[in-house]
C-alpha positions in Angstrom: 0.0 0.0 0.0 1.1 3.6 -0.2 0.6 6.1 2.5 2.2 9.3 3.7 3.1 10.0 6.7 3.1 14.4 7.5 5.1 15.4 10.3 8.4 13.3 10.6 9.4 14.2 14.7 9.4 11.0 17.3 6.1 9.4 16.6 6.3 9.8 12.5 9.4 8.9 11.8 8.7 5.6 13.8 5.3 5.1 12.2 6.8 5.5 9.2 9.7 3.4 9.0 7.2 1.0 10.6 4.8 0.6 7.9 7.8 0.3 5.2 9.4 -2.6 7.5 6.0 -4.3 6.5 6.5 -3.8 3.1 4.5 -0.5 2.3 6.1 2.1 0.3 6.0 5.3 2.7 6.1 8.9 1.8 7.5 11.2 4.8 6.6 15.1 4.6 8.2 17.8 6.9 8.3 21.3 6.8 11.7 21.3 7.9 14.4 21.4 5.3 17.2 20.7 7.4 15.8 17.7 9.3 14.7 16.3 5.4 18.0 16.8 4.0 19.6 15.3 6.9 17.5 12.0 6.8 18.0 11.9 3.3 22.2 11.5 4.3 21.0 9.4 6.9 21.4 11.3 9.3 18.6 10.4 12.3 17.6 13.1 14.2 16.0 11.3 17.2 17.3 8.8 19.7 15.6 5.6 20.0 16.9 2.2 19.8 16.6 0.4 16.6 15.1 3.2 14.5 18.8 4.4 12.9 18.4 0.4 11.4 15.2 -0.2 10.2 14.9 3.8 8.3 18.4 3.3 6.8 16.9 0.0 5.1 14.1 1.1 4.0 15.5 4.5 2.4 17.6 1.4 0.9 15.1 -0.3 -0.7 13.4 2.8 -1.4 10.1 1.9 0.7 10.7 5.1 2.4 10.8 8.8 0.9 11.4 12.2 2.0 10.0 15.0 0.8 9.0 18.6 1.8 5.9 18.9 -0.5 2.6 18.2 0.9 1.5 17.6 -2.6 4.0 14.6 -2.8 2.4 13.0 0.2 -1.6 13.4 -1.1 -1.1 12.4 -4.5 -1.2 8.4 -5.1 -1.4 8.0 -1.4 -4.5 5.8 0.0 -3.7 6.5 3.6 -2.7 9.9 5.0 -1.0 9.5 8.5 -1.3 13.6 10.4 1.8 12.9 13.0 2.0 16.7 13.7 2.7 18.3 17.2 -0.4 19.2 19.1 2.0 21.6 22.0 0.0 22.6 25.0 -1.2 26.5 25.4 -1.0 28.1 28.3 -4.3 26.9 29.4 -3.5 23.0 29.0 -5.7 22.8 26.2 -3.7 20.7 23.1 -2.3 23.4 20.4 -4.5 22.4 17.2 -2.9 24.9 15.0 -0.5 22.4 12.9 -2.8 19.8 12.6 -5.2 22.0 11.3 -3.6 24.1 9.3 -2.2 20.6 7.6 -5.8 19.4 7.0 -6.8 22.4 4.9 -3.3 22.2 2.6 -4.1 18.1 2.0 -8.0 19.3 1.1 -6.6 21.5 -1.8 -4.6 18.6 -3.3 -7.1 15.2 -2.8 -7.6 14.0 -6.5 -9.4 10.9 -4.8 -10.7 8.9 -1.8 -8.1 8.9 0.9 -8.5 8.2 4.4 -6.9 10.9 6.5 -5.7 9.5 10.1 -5.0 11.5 13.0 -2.0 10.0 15.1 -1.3 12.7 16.9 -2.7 12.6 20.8 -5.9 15.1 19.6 -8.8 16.4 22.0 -12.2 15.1 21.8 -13.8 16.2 18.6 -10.5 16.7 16.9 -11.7 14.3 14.0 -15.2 16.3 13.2 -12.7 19.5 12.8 -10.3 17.8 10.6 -13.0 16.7 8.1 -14.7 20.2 8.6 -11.4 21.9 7.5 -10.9 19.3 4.3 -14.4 20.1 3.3 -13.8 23.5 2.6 -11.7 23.2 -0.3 -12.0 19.7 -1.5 -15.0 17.9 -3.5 -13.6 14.4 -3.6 -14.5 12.0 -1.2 -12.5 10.9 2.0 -12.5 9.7 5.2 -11.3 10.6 8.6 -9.9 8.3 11.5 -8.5 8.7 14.8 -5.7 6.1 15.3 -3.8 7.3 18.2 -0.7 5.7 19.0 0.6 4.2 22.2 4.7 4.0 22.0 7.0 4.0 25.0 9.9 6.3 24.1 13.1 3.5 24.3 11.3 0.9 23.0 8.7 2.3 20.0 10.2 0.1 17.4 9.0 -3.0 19.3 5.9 -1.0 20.5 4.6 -0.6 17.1 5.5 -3.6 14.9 4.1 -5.5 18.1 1.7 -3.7 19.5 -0.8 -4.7 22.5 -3.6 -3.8 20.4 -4.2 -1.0 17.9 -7.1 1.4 18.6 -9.2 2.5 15.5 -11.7 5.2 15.4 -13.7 5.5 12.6 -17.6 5.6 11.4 -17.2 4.7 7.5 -16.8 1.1 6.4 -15.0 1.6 3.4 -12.5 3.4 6.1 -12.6 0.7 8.5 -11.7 -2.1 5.7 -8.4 0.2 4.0 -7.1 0.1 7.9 -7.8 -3.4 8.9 -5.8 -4.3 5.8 -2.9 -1.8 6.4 -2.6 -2.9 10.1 -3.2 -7.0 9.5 0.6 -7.6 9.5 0.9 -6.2 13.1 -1.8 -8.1 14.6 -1.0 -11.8 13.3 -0.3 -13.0 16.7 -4.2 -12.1 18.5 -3.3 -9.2 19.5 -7.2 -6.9 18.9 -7.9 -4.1 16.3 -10.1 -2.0 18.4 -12.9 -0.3 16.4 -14.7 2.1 17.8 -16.2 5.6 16.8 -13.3 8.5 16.4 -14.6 10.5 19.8 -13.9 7.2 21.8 -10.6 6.5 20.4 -9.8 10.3 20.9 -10.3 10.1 24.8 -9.1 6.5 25.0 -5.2 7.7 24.7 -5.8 10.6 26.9 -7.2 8.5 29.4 -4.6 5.1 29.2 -2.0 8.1 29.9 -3.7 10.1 32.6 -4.7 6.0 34.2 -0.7 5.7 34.3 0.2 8.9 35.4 -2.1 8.1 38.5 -0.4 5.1 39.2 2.7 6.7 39.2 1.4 9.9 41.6 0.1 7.3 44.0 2.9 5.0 44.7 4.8 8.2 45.0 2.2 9.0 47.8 2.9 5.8 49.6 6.1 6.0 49.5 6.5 9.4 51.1 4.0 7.8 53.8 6.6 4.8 53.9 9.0 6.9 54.7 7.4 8.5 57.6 6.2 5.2 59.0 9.1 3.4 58.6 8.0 0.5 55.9 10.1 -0.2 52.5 8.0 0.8 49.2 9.9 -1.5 47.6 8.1 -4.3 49.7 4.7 -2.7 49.3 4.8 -2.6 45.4 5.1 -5.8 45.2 2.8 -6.8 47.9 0.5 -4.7 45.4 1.5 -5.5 42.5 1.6 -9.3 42.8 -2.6 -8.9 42.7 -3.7 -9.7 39.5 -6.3 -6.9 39.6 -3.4 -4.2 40.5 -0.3 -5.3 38.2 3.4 -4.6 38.4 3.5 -2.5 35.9 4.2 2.0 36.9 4.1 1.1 40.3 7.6 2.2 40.9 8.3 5.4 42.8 10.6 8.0 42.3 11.2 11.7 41.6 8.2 12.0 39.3 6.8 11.7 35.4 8.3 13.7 32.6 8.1 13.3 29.1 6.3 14.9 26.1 2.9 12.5 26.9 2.2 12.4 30.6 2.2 16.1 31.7 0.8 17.5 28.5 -2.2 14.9 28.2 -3.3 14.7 31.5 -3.4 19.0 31.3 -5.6 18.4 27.8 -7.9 15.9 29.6 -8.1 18.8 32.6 -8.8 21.3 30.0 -11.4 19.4 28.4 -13.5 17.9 30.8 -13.7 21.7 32.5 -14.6 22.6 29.2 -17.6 20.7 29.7 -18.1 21.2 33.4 -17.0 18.1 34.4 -14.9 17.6 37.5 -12.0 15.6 37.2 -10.7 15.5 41.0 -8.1 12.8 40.9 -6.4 13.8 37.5 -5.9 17.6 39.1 -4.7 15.6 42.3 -2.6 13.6 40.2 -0.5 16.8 38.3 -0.1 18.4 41.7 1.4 15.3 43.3 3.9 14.7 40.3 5.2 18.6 40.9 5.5 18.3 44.5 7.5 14.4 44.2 9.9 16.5 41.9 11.3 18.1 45.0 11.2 15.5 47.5 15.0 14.5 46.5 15.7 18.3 47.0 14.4 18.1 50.6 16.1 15.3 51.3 19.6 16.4 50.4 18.7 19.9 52.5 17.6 17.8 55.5 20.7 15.9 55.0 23.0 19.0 54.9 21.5 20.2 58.4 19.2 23.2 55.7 22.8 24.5 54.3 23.9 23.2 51.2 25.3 26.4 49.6 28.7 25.8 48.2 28.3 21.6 48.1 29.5 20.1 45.0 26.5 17.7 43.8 26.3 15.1 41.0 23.8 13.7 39.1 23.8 10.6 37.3 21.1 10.9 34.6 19.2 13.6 33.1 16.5 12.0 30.6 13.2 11.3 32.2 13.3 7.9 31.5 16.5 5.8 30.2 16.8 4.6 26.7 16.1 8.7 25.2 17.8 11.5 25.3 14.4 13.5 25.8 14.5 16.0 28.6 10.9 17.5 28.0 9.2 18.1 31.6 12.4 16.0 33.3 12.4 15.8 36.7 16.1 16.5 36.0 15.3 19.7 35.3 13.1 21.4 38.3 15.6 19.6 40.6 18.6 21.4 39.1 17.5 24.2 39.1 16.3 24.3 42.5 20.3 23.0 43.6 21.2 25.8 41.7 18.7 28.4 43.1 20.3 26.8 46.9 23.6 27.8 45.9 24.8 24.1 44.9 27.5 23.6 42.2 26.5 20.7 39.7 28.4 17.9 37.7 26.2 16.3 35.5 26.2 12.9 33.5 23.9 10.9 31.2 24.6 8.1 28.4 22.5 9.7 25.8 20.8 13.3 27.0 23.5 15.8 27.4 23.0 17.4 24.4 19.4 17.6 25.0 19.8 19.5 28.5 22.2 21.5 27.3 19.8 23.0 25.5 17.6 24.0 28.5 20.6 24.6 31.0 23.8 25.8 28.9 27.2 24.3 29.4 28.8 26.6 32.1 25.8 26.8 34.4 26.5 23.1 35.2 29.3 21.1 34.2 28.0 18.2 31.7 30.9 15.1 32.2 30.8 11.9 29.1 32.1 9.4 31.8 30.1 9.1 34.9 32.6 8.4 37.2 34.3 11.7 36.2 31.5 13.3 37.6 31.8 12.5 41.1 35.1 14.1 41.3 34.9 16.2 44.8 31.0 15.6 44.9 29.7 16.0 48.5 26.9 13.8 47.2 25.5 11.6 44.7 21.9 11.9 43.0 20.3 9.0 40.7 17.6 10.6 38.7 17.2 8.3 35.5 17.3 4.2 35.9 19.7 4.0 33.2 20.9 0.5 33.5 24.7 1.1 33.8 23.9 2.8 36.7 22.9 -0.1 38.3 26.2 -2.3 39.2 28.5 0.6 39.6 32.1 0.4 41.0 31.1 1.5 44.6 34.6 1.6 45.6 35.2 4.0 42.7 32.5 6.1 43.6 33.4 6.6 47.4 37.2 7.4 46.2 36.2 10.2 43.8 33.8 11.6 46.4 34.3 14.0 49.3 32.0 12.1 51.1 29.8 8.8 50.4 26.2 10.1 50.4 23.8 8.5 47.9 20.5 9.9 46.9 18.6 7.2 44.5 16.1 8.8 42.9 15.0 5.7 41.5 15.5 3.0 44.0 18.1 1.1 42.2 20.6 0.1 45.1 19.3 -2.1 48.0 19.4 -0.1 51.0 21.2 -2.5 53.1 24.0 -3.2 50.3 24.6 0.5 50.9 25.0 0.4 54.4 27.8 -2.8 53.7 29.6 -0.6 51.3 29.7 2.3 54.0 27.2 4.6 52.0 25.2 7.1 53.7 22.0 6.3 51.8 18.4 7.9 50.7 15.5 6.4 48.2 12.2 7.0 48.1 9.9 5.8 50.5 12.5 3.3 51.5 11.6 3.7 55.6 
């Protein structure tokens, strides 16, 4: 089959290169020269494990195509996939602008029936806009469909040539068959092709996120309450999460959600359901949990420190909100930085992949970004583990408490077993570890 795909940033370049792995000959569309150009050298512009492979063989076999002309990506294509950034305003509400704006340039150019999917995480009612917008200036006749998508930044390759299930929303039959064919590769194994109308499947990704992000916000909760009461999380989780009702599955705590999807979708389903005056109590509950667990390391290291901690020498071992990505977008990494900073801390930094990424947000100079980890403990009054990366893991802890001015660990993450610690003669601190 041939589709396009409009809007080549995390989600459409791996939604792309996924639909050419199975075969499909994919047309990519930015408005961005440079980034075109570069994946044209091959050149990727996003980190995420596996991707730099499978784009670089299909640009090989010339499955996929890169183009900055919309017209390219309309013309001869069936399917029409919108991947385009949907940013929040100041209000929460999801930025429709792009998508939008996208719809009415692809109306001028259908010369047939396409389907036109929105994969882009949309507000309620985002479909009957898009089709509103394409009516305007086209006569031919199409479809539209809400397919939202559900990847895991580290491991989206996997995510979306296996996915759990694939979530369709869409009133039209003749819509309904062209995706059921497109996606039958990816569900050979059982896994469901949801169908549903394109309002459900619209609220169904803000709500799978927001459902996560809750899990996340409570076990944060308890474990600030294990703390005080003296029990391990680490216990409890599992005590929890051995219930087949419950699940293992986001119940670990730490220093809170980041990301480009969490904070931004659970504001947009905020903004929407006060839109229609409906109270959503938790979610709001939720959001202000998450900002509050980003400073709970902070307090920790203050308490630690007696409340003086200006002039201390800290380092930080990880800055991406979740390993396997160099994105830094709402990173816990970043409001706890800055809060060391604003407490008159200095800061040595180190992560495998995201330097480049937070240096962006807090320039070289501010804090001092190292390649090597163990270079950054180098006179460090203490140690702080913000991002599970897995080489953080088994450390040398004899390296560590030679570099450092004193052997105080802060995990972030809960990574190191408490009473390992004490053995090695660490001064330790998780979360909610009693």
């Amino acid at each position: 089959m041939k589709i396009s795909v409009i809007g080549i940033g995390y989600v459409g370049l791996v939604v792309a290169a996924g639909f050419a792995e199975n075969g499909n000959h994919v047309v990519c569309v930015d408005n961005d020269l440079n980034k075109i150009d570069a994946l044209k050298s091959g050149i990727i512009p996003i980190y995420e494990p596996g991707l730099d492979e499978i784009v670089k063989s299909n640009v090989r076999d010339g499955r996929l195509v890169f183009t900055t002309d919309i017209r390219e990506g309309v013309l001869g294509c069936e399917v029409i996939f919108l991947a385009l950034p949907t940013p929040p305003n100041e209000d929460g509400s999801a930025d429709l602008s792009y998508v939008l704006q996208t719809a009415e340039e692809i109306g001028k150019h259908i010369d047939s029936y396409k389907v036109i999917v929105n994969k882009s995480t949309v507000p309620v009612g985002t479909s009957d806009k898009v089709r509103e917008v394409i009516s305007r200036t086209c006569s031919q006749e199409f479809d539209v469909v809400s397919n939202p998508e559900f990847l895991k930044e580290g491991t989206a390759v996997n995510d979306f040539l296996m996915p759990d299930r694939i979530v369709v929303g869409a009133s039209s039959k003749k819509a309904i068959d062209l995706m059921q064919e497109l996606y039958a590769p990816f569900i050979r194994t059982g896994n469901p092709l949801l169908i549903m109308s394109e309002r459900s499947s619209e609220l169904t990704k803000y709500a799978s996120n927001s459902f996560l992000a809750t899990k996340i916000s409570f076990m944060n909760e308890i474990a600030n309450l294990c703390d005080e009461v003296g029990a391990d999380v680490d216990s409890v989780r599992i005590g929890m999460g051995t219930d087949a009702r419950i699940g293992m599955k986001f119940l670990f705590p730490g220093v809170g959600y980041g990301g480009s999807c969490f904070p931004k979708d659970v504001k947009a389903l905020i903004k929407t359901s006060s839109e229609r005056q409906v109270e959503l109590s938790i979610l709001k509950k939720v959001e202000e949990v998450n900002e509050k667990q980003k400073n709970v390391i902070v307090n920790k290291i203050i308490k630690h420190f007696n409340g003086d901690i200006n002039g201390k020498t800290i380092a930080l071992w990880g800055l991406a909100f979740k390993p396997k990505t160099d994105d830094v977008r709402e990173a816990p990494s970043i409001v706890i930085v800055n809060e060391l900073l604003k407490l008159g801390c200095k800061i040595k930094a180190h992560d495998p992949i995201a330097i480049d990424s937070m240096k962006k947000v807090i320039n070289d100079g501010i804090i001092e970004y190292y390649e090597k980890n163990y270079d950054a403990l180098d006179g460090a009054d203490a140690l702080v583990i913000i991002t599970e990366w897995n080489e953080f893991r088994r450390p040398d802890f004899h390296e560590i408490k030679k570099r450092m001015n004193a052997p105080v660990v802060f995990d972030g993450r809960n990574i190191y077993n408490p009473s390992k610690m004490k053995e090695y003669g660490f001064v330790y601190y998780g979360i909610g570890r009693g």
